[in-house]
Rosetta silent file (secondary structure, phi, psi, omega in degrees, C-alpha in Angstrom):
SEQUENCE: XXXXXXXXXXXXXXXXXXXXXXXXXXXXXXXXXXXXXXXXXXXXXXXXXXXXXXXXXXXXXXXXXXXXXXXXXXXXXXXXXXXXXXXXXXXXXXXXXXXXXXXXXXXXXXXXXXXXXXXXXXXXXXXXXXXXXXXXXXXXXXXXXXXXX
SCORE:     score description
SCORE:     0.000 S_00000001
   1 L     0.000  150.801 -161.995   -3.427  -44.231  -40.556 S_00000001
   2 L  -116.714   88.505 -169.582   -2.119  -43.093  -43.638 S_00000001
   3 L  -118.042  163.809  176.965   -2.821  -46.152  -46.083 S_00000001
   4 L   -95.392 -172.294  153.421   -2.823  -46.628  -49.836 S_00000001
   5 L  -127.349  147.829  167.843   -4.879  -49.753  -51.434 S_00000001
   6 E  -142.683  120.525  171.285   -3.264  -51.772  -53.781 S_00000001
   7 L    65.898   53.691  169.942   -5.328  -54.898  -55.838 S_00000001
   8 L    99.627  -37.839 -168.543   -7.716  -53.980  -52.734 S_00000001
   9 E  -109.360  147.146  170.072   -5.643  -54.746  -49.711 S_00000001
  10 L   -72.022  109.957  169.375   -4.702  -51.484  -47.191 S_00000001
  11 L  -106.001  178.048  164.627   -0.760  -51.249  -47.374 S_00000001
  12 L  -170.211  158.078  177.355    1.002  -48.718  -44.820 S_00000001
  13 L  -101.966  136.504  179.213    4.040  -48.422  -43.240 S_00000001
  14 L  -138.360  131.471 -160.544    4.202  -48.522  -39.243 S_00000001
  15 L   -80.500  132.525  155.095    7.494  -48.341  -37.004 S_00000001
  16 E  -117.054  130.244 -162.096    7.291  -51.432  -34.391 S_00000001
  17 E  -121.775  108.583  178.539    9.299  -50.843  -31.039 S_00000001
  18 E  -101.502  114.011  165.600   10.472  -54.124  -28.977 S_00000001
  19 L  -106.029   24.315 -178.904   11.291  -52.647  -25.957 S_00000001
  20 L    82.900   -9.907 -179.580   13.085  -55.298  -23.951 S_00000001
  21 L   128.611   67.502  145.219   11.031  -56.332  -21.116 S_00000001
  22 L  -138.339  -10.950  161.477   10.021  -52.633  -20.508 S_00000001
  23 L    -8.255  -35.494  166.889    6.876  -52.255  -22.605 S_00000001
  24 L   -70.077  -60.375 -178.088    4.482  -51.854  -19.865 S_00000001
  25 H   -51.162  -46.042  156.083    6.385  -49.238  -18.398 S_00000001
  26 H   -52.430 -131.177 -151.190    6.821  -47.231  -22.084 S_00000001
  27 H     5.910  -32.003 -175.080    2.905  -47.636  -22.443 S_00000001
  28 H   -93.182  -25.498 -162.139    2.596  -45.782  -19.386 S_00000001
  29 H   -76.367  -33.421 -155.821    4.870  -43.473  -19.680 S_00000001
  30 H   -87.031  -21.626  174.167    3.806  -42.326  -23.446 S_00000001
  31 H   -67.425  -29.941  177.096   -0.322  -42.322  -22.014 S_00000001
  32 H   -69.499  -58.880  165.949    0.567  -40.113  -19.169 S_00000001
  33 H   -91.308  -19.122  132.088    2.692  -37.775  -21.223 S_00000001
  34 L   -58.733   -7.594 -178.505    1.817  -38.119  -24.544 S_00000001
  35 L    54.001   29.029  162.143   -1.830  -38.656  -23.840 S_00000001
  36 L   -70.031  138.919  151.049   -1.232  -42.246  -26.086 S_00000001
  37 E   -89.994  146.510  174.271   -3.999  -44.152  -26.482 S_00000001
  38 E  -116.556  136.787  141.306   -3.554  -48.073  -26.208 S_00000001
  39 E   -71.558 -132.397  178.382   -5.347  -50.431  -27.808 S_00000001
  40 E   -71.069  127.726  165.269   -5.456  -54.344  -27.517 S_00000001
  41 E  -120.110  147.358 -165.212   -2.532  -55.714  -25.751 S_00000001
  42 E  -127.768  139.513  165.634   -1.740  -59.346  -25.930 S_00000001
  43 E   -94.815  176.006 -172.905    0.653  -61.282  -23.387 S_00000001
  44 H   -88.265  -26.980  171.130    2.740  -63.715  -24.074 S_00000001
  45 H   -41.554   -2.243 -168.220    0.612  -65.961  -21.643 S_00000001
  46 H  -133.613    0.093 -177.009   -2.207  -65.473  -24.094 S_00000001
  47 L   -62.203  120.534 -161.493   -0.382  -66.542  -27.216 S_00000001
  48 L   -89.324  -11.659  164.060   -2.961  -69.450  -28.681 S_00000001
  49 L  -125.152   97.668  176.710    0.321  -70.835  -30.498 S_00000001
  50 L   -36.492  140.876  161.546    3.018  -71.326  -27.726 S_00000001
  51 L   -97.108  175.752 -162.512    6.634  -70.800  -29.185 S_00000001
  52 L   -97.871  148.076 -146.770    9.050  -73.341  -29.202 S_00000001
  53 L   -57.254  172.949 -171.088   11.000  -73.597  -25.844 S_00000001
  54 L    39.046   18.124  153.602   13.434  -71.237  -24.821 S_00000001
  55 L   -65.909  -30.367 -162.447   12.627  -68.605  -27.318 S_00000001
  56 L  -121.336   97.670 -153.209   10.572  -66.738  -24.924 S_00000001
  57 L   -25.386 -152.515 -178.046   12.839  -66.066  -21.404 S_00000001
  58 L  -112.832  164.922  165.592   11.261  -67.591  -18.081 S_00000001
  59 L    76.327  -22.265  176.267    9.254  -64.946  -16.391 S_00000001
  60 L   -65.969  -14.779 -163.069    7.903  -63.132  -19.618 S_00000001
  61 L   -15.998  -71.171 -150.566    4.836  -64.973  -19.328 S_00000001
  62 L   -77.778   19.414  177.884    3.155  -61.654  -18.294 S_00000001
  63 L   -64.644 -179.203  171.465    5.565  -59.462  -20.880 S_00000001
  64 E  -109.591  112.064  169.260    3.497  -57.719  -24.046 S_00000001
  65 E   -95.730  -20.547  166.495    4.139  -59.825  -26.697 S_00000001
  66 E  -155.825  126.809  137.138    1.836  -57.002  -29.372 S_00000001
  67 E  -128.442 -166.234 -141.400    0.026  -53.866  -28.815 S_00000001
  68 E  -142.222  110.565  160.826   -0.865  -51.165  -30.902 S_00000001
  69 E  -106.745  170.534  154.927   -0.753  -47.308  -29.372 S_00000001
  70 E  -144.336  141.654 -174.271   -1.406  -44.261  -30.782 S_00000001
  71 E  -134.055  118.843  163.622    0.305  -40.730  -29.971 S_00000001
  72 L    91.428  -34.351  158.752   -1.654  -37.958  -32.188 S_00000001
  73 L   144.408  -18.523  154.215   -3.385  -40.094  -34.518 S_00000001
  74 E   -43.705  116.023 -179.097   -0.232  -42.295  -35.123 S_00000001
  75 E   -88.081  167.222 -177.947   -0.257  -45.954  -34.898 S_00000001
  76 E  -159.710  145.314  162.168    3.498  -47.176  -33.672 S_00000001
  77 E  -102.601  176.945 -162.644    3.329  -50.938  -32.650 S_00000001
  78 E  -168.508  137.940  148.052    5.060  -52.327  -29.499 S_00000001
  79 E  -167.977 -179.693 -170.388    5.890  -55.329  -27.796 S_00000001
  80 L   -78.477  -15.613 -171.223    9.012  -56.607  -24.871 S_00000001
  81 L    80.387 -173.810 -148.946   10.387  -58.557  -27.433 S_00000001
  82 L  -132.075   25.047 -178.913   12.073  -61.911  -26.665 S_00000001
  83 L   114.867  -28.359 -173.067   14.419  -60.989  -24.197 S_00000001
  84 L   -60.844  145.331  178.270   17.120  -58.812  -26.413 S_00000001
  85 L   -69.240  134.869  148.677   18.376  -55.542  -25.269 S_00000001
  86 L   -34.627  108.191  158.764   16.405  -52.391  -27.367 S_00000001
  87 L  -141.055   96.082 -174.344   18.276  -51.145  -30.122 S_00000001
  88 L   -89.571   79.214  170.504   16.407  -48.021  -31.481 S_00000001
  89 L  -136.062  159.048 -160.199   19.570  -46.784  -33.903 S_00000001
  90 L    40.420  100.367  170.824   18.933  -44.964  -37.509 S_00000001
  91 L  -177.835  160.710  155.510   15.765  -44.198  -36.884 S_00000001
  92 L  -148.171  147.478  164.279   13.833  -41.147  -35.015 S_00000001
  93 E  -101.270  142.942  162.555    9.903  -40.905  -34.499 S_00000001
  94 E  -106.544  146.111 -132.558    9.018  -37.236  -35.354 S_00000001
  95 E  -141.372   75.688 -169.008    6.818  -35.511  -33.228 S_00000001
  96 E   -73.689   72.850  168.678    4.809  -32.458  -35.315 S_00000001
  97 E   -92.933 -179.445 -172.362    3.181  -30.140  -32.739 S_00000001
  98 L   -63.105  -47.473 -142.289    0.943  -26.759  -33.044 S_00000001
  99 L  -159.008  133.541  171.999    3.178  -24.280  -31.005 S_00000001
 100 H   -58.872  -19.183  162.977    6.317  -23.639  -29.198 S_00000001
 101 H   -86.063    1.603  158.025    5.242  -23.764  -26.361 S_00000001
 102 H   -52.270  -60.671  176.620    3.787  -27.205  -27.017 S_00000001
 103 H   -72.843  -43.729  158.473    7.215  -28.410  -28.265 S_00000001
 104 H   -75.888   -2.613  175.711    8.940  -27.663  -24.864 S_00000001
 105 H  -114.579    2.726 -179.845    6.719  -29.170  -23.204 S_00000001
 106 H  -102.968  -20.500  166.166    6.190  -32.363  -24.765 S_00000001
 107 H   -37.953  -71.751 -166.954   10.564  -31.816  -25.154 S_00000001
 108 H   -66.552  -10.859  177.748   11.272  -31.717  -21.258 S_00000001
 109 H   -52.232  -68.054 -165.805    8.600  -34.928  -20.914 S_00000001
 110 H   -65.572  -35.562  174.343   10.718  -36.864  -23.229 S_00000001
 111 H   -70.505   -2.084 -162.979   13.870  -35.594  -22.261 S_00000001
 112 L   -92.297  112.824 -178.167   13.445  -36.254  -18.197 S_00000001
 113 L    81.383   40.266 -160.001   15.350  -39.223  -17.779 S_00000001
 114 L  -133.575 -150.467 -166.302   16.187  -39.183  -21.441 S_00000001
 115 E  -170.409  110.343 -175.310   19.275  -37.503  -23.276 S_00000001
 116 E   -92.715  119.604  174.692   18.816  -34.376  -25.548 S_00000001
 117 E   -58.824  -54.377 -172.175   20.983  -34.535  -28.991 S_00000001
 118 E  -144.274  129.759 -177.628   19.923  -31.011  -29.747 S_00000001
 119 E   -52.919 -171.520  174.378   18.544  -28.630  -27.859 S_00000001
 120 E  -101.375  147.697  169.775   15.233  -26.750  -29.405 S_00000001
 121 E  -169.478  138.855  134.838   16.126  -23.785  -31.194 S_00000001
 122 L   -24.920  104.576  160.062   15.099  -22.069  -34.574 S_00000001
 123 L   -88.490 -155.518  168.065   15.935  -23.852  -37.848 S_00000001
 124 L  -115.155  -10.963  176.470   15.644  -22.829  -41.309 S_00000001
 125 L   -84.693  -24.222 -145.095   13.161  -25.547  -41.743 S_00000001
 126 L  -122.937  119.653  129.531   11.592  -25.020  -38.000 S_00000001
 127 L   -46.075  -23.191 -162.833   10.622  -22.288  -35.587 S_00000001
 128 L   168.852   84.580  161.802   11.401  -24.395  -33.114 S_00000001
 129 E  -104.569  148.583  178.288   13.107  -28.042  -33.430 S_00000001
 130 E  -163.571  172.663  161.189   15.157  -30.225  -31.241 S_00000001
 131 E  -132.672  160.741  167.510   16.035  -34.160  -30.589 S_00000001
 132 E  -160.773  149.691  162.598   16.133  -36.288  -27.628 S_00000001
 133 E   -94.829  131.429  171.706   16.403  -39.734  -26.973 S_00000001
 134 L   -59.952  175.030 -171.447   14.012  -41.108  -24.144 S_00000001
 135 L   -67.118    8.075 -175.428   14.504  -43.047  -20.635 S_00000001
 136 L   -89.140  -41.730  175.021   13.264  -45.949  -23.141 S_00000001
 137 L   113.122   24.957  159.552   16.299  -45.309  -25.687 S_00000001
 138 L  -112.485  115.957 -164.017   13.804  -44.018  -28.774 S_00000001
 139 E   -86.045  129.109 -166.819   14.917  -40.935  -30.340 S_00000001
 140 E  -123.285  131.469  172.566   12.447  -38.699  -31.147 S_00000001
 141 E   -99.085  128.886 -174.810   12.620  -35.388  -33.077 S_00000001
 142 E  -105.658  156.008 -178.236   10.248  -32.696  -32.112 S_00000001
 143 E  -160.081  158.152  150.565    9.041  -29.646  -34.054 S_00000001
 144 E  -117.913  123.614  173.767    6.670  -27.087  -34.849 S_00000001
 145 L   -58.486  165.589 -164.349    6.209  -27.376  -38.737 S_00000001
 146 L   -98.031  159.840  152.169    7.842  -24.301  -40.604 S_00000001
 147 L   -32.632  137.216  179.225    5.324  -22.186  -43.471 S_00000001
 148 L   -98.652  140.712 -161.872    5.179  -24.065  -46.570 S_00000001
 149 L   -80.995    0.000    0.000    6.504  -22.375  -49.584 S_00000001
């Protein structure tokens, strides 16, 4: 985690992704192919302060109401959210690997059953950049960093 201190307390910034009632199913998806790690996951069934009715649908009991992954050394937070449809717009997670051949292959992961913006190709920043949004709907940009001047 990349944090500063300020009067003491650790602040950092971390993207949190409510993924609609599909959270389990992302979790699995980014440890099988991203080799994310999960930490503590919480249910909603496990919440020690109940919300007030009808905030939380019928049936969510067993939903993820917070966990905490990491892909790479990155924390990203997560939970199903309260029922809303996913809306991952202005935003991208960027995805900084070693090697091109690295970058297509963590590319076609994300893109299979996803939707690629830009294919990978050679930038002027990049050897070898591309976007795609996943079967989840979060658009991710991938690279190999370029030589630093």
């Amino acid at each position: 985690m990349n944090a500063t201190k300020k009067d003491g307390i650790s602040q950092s910034i971390e993207p949190y992704l409510f993924f609609g009632g599909r959270c389990e199913e992302a979790l699995e998806f980014y440890k099988s192919e991203l080799d994310a790690q999960v930490g503590a996951v919480m249910r909603f069934r496990d919440n020690p302060e109940p919300p007030p009715p009808g905030v939380v649908p019928p049936g969510f009991e067993d939903k993820i109401m917070h966990c905490v992954f990491r892909i790479r050394g990155t924390a990203i937070m997560a939970s199903d959210g309260c029922g809303e449809e996913p809306g991952f717009k202005g935003f991208s997670l960027t995805l900084s690997v070693p090697s091109e051949k690295e970058a297509a292959r963590v590319f076609g992961l994300l893109s299979n059953g996803g939707q690629v913006q830009m294919p990978l190709k050679k930038t002027f920043w990049s050897p070898c950049f591309g976007m795609v949004t996943d079967r989840f709907g979060v658009s991710w940009m991938v690279m190999v960093p370029g030589e630093e001047a």
